[in-house]
Structure formats: structure tokens, C-alpha cells
C-alpha positions in Angstrom: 0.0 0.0 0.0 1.2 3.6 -0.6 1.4 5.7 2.5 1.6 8.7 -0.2 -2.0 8.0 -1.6 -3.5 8.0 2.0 -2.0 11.0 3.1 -1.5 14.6 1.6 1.7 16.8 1.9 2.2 18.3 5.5 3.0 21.7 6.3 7.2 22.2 7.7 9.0 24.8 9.2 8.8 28.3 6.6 5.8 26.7 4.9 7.2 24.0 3.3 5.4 21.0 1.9 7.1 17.3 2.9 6.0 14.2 1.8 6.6 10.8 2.7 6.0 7.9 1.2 6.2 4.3 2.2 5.1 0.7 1.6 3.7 -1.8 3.9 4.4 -5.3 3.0 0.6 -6.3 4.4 -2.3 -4.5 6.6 -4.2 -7.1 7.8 -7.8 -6.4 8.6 -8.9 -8.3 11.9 -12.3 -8.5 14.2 -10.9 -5.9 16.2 -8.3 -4.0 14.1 -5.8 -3.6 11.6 -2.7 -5.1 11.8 0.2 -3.9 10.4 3.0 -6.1 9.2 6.8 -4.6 7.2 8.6 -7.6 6.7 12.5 -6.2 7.4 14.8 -8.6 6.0 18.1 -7.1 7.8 19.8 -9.2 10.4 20.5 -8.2 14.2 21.7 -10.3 17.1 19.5 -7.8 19.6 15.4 -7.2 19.2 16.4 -3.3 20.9 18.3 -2.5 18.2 15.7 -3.8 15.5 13.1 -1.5 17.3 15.7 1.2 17.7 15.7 1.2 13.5 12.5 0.9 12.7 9.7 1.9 15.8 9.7 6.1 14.0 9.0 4.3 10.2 6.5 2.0 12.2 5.0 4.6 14.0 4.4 6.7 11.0 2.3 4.2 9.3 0.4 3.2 12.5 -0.6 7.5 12.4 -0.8 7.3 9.2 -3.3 4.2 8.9 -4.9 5.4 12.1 -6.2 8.6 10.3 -7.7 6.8 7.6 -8.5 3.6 8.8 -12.2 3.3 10.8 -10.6 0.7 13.1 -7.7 0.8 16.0 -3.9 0.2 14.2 
């Protein structure tokens, strides 16, 4: 899914536009909410520093999906 379709531009500092844009491998749509799953294909010997990499990406598709999405992300 593109992120990019879902949401508009937001306003930065000085009034300028960003965009970002992303793909999530699969948002899977359950009884009681979506569930969002990026398959990430590096490899780490510690789960903190997998989080540490990835929770602000995650986290912006959770908003992201949560905005749009009539169901808890």
C-alpha cells in the first residue's frame, strides 16, 4: 500500500510541503483492528536495536493508517 495515496503533503518549518511515502508489505484487517505487518529482512543479534531502527517508520504508518482507517492500528 502507498502511504503517499493515503495522506496529503504536510506543512514544515517556513511553509514548506514534505512528503513521505512508504510501503507496507501487508495490513491485515482483523475483528478488532488492523494489523500492520513490514517484513524487514536485515539481520541483528539484539530485538532493541531492531526496534531502535525501525519503531519512527512503524510509527508513522500506525498515524498514518490510524487517520484513515475506521478501526484501531
Amino acid at each position: 500500500m502507498l502511504l503517499e495515496r493515503l495522506v496529503p503533503p504536510v506543512a514544515a518549518g517556513g511553509g514548506a510541503q514534505v512528503m513521505i511515502q512508504g510501503i507496507a508489505d501487508c495490513i491485515a484487517l482483523e475483528d478488532d483492528g488492523a494489523v500492520l505487518i513490514d517484513y524487514k529482512s536485515d539481520r541483528v543479534d539484539d530485538a532493541v536495536e531492531l526496534v531502535r531502527r525501525y519503531e519512527r517508520q512503524l510509527a508513522l504508518y500506525k498515524r498514518t493508517l490510524s487517520r484513515r482507517l475506521p478501526v484501531p492500528v
